[in-house]
C-alpha positions in Angstrom: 2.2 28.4 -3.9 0.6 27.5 -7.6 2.8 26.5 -10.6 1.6 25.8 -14.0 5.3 24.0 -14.5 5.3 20.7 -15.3 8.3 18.2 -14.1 9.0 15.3 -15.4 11.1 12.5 -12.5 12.1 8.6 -13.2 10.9 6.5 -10.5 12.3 2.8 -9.9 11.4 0.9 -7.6 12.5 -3.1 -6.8 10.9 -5.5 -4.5 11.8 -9.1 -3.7 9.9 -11.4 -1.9 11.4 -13.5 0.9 9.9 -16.1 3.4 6.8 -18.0 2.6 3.0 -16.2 2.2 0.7 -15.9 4.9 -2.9 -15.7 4.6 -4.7 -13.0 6.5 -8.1 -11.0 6.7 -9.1 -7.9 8.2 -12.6 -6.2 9.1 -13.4 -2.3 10.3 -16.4 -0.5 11.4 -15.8 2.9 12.5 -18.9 5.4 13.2 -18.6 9.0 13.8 -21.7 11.1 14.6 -24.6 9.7 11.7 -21.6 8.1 9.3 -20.6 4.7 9.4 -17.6 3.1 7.6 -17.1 -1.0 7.1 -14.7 -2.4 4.9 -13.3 -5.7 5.4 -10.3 -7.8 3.1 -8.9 -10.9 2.5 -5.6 -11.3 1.4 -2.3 -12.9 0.8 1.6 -11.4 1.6 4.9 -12.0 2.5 7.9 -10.1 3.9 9.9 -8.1 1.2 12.6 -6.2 0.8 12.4 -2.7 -1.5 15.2 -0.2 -3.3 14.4 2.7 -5.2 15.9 5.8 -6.9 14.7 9.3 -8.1 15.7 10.5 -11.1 18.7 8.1 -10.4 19.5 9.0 -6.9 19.4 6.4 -4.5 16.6 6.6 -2.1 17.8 3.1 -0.1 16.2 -0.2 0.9 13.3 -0.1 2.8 13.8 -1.8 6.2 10.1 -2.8 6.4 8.1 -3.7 3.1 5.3 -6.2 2.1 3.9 -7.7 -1.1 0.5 -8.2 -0.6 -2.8 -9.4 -3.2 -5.9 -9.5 -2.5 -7.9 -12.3 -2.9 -11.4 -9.6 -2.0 -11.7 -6.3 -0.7 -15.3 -4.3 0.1 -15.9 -0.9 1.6 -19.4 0.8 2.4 -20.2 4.1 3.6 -23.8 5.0 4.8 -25.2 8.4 6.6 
């Protein structure tokens, strides 16, 4: 189904960190038929918890959520 109506919603969200940050890193390669995919990260995070609401409705806390920054991040995609 196709509107051309436009609504307008307030998101909020909070996060607070807890614990101490870990460092971490991450490579991928993934090939299917002539494509290949590599990306690879490096990056810092930390446990967190998260609340949010909707146009003021409360949607909860999150019972699993990260912070996260990346010190690098690549991705290349070759056929």
């Amino acid at each position: 189904m196709e509107s051309d109506e436009t609504e307008i919603i307030t998101v909020k969200a909070n996060w607070a960190g807890k614990g101490e940050a870990l460092k971490g890193s991450s490579k991928f390669i993934s090939k299917s038929g002539d494509c290949i995919i590599k990306s690879s990260d490096s990056s810092s995070y930390r446990e967190a918890t998260a609340t949010a609401s909707i146009d003021n409705l409360d949607a909860g806390e999150n019972c699993f959520a990260e912070l996260v920054s990346f010190k690098s991040t690549s991705m290349e995609m070759k056929k």
